[in-house]
C-alpha positions in Angstrom: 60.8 -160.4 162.4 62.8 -160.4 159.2 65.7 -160.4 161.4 65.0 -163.4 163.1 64.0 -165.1 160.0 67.1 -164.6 158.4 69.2 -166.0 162.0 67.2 -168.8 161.9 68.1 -169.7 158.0 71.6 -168.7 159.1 71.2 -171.5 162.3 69.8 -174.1 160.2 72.8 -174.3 157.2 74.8 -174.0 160.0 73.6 -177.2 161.7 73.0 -178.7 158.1 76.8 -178.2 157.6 77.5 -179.8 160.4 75.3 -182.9 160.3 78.3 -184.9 158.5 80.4 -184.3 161.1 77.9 -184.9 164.1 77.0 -188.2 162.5 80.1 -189.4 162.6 80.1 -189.9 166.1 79.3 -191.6 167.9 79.7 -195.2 167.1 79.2 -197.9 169.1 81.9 -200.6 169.9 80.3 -204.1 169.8 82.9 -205.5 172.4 82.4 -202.8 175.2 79.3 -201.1 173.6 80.0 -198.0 175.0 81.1 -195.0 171.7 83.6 -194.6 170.4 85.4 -191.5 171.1 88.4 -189.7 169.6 89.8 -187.3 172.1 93.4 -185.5 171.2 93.6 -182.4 172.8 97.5 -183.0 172.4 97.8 -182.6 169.0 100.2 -180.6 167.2 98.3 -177.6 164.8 98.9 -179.3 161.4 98.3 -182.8 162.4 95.7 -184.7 160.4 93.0 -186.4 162.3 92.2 -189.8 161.4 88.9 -190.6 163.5 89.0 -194.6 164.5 85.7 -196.4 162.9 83.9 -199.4 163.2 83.7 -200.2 159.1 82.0 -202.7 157.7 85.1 -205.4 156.7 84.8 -208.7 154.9 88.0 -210.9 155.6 88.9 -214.8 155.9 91.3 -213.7 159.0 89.3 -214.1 162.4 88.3 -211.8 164.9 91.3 -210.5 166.8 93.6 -210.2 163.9 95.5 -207.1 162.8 95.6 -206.2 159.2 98.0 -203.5 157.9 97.4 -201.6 154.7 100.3 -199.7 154.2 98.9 -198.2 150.8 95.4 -197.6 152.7 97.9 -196.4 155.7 95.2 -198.0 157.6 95.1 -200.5 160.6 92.2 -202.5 160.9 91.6 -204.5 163.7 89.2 -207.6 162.9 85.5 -207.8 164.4 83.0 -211.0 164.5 80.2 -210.4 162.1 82.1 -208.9 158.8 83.2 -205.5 161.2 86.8 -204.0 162.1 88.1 -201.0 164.2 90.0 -198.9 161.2 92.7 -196.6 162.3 94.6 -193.9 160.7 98.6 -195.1 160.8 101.9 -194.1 159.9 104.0 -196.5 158.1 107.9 -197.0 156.3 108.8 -194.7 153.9 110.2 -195.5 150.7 112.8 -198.3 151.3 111.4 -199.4 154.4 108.5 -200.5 153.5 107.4 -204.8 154.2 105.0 -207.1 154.0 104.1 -210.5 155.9 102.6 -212.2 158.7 103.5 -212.7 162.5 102.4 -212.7 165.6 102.4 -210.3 168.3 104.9 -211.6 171.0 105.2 -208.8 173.8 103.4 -205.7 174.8 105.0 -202.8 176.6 103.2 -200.1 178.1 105.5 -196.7 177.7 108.0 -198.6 176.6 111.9 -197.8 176.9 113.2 -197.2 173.3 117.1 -198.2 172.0 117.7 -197.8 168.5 118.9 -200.5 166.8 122.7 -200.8 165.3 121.0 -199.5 161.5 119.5 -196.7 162.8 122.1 -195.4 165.0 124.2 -196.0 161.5 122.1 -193.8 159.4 121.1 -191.3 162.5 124.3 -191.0 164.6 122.5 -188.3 166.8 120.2 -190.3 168.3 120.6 -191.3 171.7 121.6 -194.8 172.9 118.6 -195.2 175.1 115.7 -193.4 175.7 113.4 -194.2 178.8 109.7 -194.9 178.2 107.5 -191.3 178.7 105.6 -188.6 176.5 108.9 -187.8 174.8 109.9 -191.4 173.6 108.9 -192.3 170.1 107.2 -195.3 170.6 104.8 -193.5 172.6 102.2 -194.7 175.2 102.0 -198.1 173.8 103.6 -200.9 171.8 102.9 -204.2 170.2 106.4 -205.8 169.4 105.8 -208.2 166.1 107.7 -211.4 166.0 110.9 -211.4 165.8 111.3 -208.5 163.6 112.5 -204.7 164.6 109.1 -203.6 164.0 106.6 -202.6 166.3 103.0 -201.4 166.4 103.7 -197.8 168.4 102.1 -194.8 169.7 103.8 -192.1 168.4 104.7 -188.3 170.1 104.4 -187.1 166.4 100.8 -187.2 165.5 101.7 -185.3 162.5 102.8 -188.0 160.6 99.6 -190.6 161.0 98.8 -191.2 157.7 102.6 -190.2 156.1 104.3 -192.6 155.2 107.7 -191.3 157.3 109.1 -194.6 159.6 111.4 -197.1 159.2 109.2 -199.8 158.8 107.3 -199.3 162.4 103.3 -198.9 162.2 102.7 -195.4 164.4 99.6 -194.6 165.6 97.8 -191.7 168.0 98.8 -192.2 171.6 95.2 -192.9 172.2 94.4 -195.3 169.0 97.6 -197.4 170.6 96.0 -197.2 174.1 92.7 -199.0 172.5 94.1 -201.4 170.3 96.3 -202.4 172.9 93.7 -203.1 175.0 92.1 -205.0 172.6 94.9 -207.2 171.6 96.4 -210.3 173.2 99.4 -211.6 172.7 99.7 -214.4 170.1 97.2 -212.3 168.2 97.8 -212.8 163.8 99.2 -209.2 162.1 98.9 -209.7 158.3 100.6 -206.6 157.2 99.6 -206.2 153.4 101.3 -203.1 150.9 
């Protein structure tokens, strides 16, 4: 019996140390209402996982805008009723870092990738052109932003969500990317903020 006893105290902290964790997830999304789920069973060992949320988020843009904090290295994605969807993003290192707002002007799903002339100047070993799959570094998705260089990309490095290791592009999880671009339309306000 004292056996037992003890297993069972041993069960109990064990689901009391958990209970943090478990009530996390999941949330709700108040467009689809269905949870929220974070699935990557493709990352890498010493990625960091940044779960998506629905946080509470008081802002004068409206619903459907993107909002950038590079310091937060956060994405937040505007709700009605004082909510956003925050993700975990990577952003521009030092030097490469930007602010301002656009629009979003095109969307690409596994996009094709060709470095522009300044990158090919500082990285002469990357290729030319790289077609759009699991090996392209813009990933599953993309938002292109104005008429700047930057995007709003997946990323095949999920190591480097919240680094700050671009140069100037917002990365994100192949499947954060998938549901924001889902989400987003194109026209849509990015306000991206340092």
């Amino acid at each position: 019996m004292r056996r037992l006893t003890l297993s069972m105290v041993g069960i109990a902290a064990g689901l009391v140390s958990l209970a943090p964790a478990a009530l996390a997830y999941p949330q709700i999304d108040p467009l689809t209402r269905r949870p929220l789920v974070y699935d990557a069973p493709n990352f890498r060992a010493n990625a960091t996982i940044i779960p998506r949320q629905v946080v509470d988020y008081q802002t004068r843009h409206p619903p459907g805008t993107i909002v950038v904090s590079t310091s937060e290295r956060r994405l937040y994605f505007v709700l009605p009723g004082g909510k956003a969807i925050r993700y975990g993003v990577g952003v521009g290192r030092e030097g490469f870092t930007w602010s301002g707002t656009h629009r979003i002007t095109m969307k690409r799903e596994w996009p094709s990738w060709t470095p522009p002339a300044s990158m090919l100047k500082r990285r002469p070993d990357l290729p030319r052109f790289m077609p759009g799959g699991p090996d392209n570094p813009l990933g599953a998705r993309a938002l292109y932003i104005g008429n700047t260089l930057y995007r709003i990309h997946g990323s095949n490095e999920p190591e480097t969500i919240g680094q700050a290791v671009s140069s100037g592009c917002i990365r994100m999880v192949n499947e954060d990317v998938i549901d924001l671009y889902s989400r987003v339309k194109v026209g849509a306000k990015v306000v991206v903020m340092r």
